[in-house]
MARZA-825367 format. One record per atom (N, C-alpha, C): residue number from 1; chain; x, y, z. Coordinates in Angstrom, 1 decimal, decimal comma. Atoms other than C-alpha are relative to their C-alpha. Layout:
// residues N
<r><pos>NUM</pos><unit>A</unit><c1>X</c1><c2>Y</c2><c3>Z</c3></r>
...
//
This chain:
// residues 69
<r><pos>1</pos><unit>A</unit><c1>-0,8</c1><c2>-0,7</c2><c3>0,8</c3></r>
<r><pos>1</pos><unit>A</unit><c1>-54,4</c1><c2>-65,8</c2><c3>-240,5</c3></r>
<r><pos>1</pos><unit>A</unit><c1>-0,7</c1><c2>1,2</c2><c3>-0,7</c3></r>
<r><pos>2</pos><unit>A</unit><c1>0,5</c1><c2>-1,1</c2><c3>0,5</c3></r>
<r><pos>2</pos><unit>A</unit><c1>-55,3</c1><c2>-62,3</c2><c3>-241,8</c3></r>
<r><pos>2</pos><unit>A</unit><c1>0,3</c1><c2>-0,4</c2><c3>-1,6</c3></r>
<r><pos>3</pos><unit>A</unit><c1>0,3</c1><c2>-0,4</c2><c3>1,8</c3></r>
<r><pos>3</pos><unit>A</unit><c1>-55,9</c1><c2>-61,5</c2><c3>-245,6</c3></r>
<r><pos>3</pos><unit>A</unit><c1>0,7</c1><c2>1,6</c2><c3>-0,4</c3></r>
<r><pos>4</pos><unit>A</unit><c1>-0,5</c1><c2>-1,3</c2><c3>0,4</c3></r>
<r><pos>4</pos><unit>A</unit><c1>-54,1</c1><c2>-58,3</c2><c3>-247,2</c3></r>
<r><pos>4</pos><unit>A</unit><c1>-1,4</c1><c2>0,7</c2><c3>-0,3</c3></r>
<r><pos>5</pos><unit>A</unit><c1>1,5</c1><c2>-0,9</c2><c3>0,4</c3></r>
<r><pos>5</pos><unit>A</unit><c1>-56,6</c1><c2>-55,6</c2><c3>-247,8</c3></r>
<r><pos>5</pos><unit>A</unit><c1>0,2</c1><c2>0,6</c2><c3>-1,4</c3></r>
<r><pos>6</pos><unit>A</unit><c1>-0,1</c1><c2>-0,5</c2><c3>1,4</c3></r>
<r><pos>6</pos><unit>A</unit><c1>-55,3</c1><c2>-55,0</c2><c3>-251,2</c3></r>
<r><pos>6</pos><unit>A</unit><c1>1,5</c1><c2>0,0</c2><c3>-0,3</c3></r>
<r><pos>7</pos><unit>A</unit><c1>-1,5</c1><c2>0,3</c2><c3>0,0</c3></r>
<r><pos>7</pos><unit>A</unit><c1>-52,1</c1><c2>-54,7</c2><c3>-252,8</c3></r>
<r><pos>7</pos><unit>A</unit><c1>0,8</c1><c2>1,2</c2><c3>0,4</c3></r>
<r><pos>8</pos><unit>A</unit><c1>-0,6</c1><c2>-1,2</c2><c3>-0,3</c3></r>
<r><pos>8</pos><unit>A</unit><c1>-49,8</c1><c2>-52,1</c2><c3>-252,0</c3></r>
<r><pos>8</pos><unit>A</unit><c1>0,5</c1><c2>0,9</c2><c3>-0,8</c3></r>
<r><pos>9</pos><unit>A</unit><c1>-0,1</c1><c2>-0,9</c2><c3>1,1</c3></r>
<r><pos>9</pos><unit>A</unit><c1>-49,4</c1><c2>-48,9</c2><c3>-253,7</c3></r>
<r><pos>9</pos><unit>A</unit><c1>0,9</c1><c2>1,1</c2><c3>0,3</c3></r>
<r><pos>10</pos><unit>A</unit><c1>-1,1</c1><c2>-1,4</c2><c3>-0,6</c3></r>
<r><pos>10</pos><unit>A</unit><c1>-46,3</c1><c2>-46,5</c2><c3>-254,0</c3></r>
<r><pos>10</pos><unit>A</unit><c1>0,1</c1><c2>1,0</c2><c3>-1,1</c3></r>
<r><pos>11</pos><unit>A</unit><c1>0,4</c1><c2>-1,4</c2><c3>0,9</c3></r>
<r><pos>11</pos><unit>A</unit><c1>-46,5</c1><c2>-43,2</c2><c3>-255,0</c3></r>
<r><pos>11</pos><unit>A</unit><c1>1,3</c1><c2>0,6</c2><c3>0,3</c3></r>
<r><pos>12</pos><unit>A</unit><c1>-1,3</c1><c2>-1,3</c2><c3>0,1</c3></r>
<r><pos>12</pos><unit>A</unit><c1>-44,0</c1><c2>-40,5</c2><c3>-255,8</c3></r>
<r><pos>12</pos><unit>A</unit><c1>-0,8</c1><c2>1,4</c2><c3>0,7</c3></r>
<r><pos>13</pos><unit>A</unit><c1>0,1</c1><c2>-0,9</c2><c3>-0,9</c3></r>
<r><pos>13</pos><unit>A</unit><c1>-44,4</c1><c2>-37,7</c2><c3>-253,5</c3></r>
<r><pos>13</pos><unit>A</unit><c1>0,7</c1><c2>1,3</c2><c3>0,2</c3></r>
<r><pos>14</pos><unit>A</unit><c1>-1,2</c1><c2>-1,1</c2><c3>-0,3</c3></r>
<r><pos>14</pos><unit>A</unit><c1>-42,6</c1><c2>-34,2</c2><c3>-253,1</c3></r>
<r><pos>14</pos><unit>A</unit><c1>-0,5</c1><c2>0,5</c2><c3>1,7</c3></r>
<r><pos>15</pos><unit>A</unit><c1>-0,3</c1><c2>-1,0</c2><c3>-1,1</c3></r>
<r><pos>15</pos><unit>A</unit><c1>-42,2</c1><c2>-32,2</c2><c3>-249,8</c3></r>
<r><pos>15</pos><unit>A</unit><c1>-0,3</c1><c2>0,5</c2><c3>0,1</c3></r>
<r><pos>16</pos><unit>A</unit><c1>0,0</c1><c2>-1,6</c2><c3>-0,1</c3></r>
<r><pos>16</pos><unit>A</unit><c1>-43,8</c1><c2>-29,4</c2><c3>-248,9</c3></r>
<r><pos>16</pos><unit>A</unit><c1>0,1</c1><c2>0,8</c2><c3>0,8</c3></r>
<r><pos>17</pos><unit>A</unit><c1>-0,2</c1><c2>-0,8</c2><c3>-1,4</c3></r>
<r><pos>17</pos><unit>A</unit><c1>-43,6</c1><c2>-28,5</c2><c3>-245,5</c3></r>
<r><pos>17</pos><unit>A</unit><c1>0,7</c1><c2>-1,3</c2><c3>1,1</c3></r>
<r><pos>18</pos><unit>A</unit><c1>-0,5</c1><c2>0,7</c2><c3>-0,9</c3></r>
<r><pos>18</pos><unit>A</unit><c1>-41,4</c1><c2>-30,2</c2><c3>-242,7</c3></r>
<r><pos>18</pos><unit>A</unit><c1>-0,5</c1><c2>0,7</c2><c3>1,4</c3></r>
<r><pos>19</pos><unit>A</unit><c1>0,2</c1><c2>-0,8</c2><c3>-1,5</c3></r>
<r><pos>19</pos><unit>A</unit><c1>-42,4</c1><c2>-30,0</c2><c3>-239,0</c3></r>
<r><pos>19</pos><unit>A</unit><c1>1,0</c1><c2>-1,2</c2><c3>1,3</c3></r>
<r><pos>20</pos><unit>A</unit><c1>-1,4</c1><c2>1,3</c2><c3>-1,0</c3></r>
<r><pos>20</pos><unit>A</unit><c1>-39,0</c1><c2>-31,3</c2><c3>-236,8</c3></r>
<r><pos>20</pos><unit>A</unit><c1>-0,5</c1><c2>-0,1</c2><c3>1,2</c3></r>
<r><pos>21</pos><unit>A</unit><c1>-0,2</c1><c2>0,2</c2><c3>-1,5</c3></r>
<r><pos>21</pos><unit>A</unit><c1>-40,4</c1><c2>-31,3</c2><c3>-233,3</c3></r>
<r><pos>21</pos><unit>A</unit><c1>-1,2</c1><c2>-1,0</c2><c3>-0,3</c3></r>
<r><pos>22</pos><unit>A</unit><c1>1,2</c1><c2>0,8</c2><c3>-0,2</c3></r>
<r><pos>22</pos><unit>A</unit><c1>-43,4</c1><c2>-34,1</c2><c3>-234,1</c3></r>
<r><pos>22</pos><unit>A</unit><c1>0,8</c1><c2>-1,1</c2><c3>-1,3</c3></r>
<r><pos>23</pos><unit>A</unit><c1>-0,6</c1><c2>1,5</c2><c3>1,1</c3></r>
<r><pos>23</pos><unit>A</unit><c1>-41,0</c1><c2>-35,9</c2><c3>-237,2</c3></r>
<r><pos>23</pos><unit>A</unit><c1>-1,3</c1><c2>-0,1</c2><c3>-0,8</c3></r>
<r><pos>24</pos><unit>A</unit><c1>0,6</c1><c2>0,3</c2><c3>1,1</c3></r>
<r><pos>24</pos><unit>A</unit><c1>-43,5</c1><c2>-35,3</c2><c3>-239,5</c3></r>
<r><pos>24</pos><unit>A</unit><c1>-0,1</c1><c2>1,1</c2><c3>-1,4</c3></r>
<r><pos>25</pos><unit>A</unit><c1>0,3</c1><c2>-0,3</c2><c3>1,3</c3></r>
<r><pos>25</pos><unit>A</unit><c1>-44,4</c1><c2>-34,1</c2><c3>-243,3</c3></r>
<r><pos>25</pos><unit>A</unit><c1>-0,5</c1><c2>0,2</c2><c3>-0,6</c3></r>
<r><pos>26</pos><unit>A</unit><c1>1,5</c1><c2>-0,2</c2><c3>0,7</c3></r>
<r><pos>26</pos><unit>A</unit><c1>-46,9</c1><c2>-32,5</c2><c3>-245,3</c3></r>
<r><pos>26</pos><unit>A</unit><c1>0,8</c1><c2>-0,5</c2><c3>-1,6</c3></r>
<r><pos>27</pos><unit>A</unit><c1>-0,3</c1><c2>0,6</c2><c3>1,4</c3></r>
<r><pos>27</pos><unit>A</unit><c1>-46,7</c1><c2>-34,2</c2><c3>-249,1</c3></r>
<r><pos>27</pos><unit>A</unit><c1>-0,9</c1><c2>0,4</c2><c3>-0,7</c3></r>
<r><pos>28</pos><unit>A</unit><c1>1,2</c1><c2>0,0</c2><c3>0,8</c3></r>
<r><pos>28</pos><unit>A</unit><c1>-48,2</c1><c2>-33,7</c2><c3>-252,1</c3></r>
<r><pos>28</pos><unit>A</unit><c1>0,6</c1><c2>-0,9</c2><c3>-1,7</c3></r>
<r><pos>29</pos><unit>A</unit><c1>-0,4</c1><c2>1,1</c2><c3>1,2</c3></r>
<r><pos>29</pos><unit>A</unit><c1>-48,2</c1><c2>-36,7</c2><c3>-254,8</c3></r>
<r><pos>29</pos><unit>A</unit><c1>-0,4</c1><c2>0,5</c2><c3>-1,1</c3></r>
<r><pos>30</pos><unit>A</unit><c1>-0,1</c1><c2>-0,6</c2><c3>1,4</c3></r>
<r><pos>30</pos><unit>A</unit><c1>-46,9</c1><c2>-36,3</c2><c3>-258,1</c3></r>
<r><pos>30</pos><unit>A</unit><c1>-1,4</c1><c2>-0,8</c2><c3>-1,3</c3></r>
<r><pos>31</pos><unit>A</unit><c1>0,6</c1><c2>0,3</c2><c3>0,7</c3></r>
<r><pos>31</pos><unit>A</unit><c1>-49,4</c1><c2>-38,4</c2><c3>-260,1</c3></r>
<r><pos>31</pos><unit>A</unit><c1>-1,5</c1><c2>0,0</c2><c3>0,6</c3></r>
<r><pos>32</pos><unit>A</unit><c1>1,8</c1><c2>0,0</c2><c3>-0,3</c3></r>
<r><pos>32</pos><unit>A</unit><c1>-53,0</c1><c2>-38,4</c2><c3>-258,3</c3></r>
<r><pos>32</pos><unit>A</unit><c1>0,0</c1><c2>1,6</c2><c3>0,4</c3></r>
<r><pos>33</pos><unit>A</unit><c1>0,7</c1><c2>-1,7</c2><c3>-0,6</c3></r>
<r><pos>33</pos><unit>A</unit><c1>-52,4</c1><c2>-34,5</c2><c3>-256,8</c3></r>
<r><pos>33</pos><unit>A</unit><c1>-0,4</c1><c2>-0,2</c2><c3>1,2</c3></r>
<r><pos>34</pos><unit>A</unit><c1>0,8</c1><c2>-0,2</c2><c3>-1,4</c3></r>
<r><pos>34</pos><unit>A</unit><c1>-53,2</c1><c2>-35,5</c2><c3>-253,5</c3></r>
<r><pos>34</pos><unit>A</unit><c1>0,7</c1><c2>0,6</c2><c3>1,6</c3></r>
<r><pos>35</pos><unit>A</unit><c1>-1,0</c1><c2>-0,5</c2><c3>-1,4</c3></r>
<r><pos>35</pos><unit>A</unit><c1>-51,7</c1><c2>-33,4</c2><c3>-250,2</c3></r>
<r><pos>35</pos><unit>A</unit><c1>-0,4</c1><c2>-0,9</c2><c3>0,9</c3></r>
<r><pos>36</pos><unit>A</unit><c1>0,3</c1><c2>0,6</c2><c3>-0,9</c3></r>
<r><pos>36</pos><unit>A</unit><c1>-51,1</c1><c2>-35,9</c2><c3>-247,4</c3></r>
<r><pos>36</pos><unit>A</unit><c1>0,5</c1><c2>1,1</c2><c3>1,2</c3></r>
<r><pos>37</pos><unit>A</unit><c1>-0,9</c1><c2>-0,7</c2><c3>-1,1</c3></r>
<r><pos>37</pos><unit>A</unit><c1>-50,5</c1><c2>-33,8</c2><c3>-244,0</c3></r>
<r><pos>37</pos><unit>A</unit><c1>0,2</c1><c2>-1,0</c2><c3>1,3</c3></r>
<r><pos>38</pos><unit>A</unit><c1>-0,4</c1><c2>0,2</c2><c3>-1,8</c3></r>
<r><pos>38</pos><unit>A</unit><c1>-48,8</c1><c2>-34,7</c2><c3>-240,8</c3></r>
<r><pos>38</pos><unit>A</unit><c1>0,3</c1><c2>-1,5</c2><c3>-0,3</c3></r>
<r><pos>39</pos><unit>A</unit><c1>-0,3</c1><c2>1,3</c2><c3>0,3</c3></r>
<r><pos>39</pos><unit>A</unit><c1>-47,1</c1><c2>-38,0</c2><c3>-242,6</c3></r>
<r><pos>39</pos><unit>A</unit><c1>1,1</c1><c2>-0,1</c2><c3>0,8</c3></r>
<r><pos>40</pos><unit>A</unit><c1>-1,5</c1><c2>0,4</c2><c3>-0,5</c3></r>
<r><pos>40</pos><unit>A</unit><c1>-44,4</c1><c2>-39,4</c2><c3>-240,4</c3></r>
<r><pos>40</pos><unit>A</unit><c1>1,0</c1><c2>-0,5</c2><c3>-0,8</c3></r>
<r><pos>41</pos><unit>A</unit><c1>-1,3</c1><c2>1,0</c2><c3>0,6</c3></r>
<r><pos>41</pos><unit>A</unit><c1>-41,0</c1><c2>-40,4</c2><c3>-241,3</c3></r>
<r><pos>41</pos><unit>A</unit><c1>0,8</c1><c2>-0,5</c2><c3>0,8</c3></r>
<r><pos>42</pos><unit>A</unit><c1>-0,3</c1><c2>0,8</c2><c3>-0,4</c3></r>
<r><pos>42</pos><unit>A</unit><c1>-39,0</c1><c2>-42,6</c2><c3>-240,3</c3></r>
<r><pos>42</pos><unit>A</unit><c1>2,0</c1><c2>0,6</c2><c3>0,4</c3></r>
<r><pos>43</pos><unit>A</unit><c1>-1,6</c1><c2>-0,9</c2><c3>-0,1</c3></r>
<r><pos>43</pos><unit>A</unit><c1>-34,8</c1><c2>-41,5</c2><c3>-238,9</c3></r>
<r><pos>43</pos><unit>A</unit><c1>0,6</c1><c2>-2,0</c2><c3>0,6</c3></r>
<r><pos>44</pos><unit>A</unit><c1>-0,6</c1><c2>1,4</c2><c3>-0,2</c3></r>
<r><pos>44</pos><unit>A</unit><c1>-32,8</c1><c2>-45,0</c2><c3>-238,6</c3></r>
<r><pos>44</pos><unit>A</unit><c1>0,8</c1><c2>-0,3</c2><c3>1,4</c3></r>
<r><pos>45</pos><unit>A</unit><c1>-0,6</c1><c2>0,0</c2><c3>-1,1</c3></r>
<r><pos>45</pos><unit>A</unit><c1>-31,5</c1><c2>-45,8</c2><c3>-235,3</c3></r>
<r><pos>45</pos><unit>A</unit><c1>1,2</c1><c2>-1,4</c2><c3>0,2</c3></r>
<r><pos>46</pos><unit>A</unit><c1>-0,7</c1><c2>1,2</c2><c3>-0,1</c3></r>
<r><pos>46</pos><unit>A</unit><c1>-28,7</c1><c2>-48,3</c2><c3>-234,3</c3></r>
<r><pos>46</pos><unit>A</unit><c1>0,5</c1><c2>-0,3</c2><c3>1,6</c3></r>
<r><pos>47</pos><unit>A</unit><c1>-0,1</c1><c2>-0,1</c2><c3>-1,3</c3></r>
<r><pos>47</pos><unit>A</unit><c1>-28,1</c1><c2>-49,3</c2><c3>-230,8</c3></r>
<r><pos>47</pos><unit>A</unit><c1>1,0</c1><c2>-0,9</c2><c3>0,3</c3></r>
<r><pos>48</pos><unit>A</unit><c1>-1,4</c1><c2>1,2</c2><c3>-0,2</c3></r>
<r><pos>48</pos><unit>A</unit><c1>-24,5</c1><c2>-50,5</c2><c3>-229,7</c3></r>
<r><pos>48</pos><unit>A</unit><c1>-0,7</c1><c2>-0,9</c2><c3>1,6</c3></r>
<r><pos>49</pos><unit>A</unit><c1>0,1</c1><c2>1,3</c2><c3>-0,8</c3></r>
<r><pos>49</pos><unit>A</unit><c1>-24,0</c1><c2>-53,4</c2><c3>-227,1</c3></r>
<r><pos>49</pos><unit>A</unit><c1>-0,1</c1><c2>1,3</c2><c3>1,4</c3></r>
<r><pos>50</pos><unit>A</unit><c1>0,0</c1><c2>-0,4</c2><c3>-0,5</c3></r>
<r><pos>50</pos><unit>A</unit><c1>-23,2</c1><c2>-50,6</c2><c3>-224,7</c3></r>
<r><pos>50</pos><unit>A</unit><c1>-1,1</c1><c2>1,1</c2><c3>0,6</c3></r>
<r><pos>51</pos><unit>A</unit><c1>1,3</c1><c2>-0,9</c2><c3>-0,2</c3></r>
<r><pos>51</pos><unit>A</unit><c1>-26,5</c1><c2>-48,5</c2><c3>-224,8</c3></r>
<r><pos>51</pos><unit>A</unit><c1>0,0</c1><c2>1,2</c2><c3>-0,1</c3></r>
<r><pos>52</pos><unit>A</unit><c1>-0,5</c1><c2>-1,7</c2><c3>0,4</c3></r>
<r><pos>52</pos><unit>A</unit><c1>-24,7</c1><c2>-45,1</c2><c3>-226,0</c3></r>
<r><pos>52</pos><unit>A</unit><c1>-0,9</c1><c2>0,1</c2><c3>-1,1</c3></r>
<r><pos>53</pos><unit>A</unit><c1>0,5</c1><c2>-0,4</c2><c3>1,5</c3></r>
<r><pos>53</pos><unit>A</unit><c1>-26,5</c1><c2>-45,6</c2><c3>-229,5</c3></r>
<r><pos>53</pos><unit>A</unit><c1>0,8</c1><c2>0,4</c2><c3>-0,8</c3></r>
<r><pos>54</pos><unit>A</unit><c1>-0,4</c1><c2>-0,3</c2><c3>1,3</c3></r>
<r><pos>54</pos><unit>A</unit><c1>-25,7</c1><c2>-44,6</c2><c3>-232,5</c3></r>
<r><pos>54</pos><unit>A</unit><c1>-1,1</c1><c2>-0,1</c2><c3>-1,2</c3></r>
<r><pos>55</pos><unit>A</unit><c1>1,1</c1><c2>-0,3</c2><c3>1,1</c3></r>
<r><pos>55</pos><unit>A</unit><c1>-27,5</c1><c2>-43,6</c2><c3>-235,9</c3></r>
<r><pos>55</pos><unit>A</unit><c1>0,0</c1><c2>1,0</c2><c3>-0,8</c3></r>
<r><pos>56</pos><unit>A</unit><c1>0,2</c1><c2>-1,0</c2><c3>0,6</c3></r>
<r><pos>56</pos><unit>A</unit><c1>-28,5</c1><c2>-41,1</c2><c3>-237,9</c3></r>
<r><pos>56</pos><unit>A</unit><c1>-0,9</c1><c2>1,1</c2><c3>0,4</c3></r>
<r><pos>57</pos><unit>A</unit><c1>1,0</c1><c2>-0,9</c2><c3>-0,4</c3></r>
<r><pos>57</pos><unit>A</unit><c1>-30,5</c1><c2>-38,0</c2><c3>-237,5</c3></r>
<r><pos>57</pos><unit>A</unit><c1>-0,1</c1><c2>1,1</c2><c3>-1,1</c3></r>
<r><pos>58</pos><unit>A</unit><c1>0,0</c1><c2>-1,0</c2><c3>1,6</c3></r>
<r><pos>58</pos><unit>A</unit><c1>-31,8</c1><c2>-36,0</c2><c3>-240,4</c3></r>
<r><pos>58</pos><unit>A</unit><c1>-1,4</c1><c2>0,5</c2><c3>0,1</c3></r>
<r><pos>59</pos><unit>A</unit><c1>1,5</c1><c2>-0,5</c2><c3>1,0</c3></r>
<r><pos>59</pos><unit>A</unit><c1>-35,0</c1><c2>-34,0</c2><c3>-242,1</c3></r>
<r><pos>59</pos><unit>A</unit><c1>0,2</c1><c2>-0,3</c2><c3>-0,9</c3></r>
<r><pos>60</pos><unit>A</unit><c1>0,4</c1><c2>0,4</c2><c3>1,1</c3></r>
<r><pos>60</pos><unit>A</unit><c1>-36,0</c1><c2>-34,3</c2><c3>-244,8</c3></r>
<r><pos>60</pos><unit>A</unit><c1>-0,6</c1><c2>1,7</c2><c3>-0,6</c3></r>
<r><pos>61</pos><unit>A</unit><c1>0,2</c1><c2>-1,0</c2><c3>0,3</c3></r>
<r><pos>61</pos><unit>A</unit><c1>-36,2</c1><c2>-31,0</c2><c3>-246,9</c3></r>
<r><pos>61</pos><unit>A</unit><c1>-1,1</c1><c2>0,2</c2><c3>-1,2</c3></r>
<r><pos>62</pos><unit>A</unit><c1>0,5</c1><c2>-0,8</c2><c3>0,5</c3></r>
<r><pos>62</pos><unit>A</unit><c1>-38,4</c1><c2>-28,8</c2><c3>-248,6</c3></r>
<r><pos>62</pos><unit>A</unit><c1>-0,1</c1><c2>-0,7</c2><c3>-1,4</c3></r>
<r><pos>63</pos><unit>A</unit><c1>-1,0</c1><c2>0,2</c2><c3>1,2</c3></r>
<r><pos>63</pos><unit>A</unit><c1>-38,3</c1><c2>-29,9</c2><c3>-252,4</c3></r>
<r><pos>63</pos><unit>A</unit><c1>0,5</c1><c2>-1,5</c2><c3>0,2</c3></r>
<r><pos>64</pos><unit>A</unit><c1>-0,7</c1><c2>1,6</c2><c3>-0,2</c3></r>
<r><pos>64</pos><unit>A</unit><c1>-37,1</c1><c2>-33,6</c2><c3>-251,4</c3></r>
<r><pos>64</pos><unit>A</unit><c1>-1,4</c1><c2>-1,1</c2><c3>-0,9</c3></r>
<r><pos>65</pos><unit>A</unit><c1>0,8</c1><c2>1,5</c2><c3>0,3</c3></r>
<r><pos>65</pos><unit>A</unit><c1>-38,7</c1><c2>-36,7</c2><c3>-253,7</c3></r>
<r><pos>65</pos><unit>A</unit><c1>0,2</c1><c2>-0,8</c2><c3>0,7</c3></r>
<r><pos>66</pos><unit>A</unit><c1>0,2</c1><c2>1,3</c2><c3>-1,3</c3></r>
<r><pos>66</pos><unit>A</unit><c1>-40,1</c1><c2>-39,3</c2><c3>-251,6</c3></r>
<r><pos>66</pos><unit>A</unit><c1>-1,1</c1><c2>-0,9</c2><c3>-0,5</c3></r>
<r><pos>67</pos><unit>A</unit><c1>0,8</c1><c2>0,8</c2><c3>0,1</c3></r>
<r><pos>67</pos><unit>A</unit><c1>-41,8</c1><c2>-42,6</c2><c3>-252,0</c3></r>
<r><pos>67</pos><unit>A</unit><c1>-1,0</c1><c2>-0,4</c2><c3>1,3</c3></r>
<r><pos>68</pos><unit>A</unit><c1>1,1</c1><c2>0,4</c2><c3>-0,9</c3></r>
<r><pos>68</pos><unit>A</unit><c1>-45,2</c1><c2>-43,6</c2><c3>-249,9</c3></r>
<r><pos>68</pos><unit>A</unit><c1>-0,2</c1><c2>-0,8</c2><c3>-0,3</c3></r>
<r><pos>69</pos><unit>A</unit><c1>0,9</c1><c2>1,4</c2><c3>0,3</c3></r>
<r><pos>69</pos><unit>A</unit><c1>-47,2</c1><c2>-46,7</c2><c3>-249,6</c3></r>
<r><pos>69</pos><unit>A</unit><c1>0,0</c1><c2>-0,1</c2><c3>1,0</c3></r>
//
């Protein structure tokens, strides 16, 4: 059995730059100041019985509050 490496920590984050063709996000957190680049996110997917899919598909803008951990 593995051990956690610590507890988990979530930060508040704004948006600074989006890049749509790799699905990722440069951030910069509101309480430490720190820019994270080239964070992925996550777009929800749903997959019917038939294999057409379904879901959502979005960015995430400019200016957008976001939680990390």
């Amino acid at each position: 059995m593995s051990q956690a490496m610590g507890p988990c920590i979530v930060e508040q984050a704004i948006i600074i730059a989006v890049n749509p063709q790799n699905y990722t996000c440069t951030v910069t957190t509101t309480k430490s100041d720190r820019t994270i680049p080239d964070l992925p996110f996550c777009v929800p997917t749903l997959h019917s019985r038939d294999k057409r899919g379904g879901g959502l598909n979005f960015m995430p803008d400019v200016g957008d509050v976001v939680y990390i951990f």
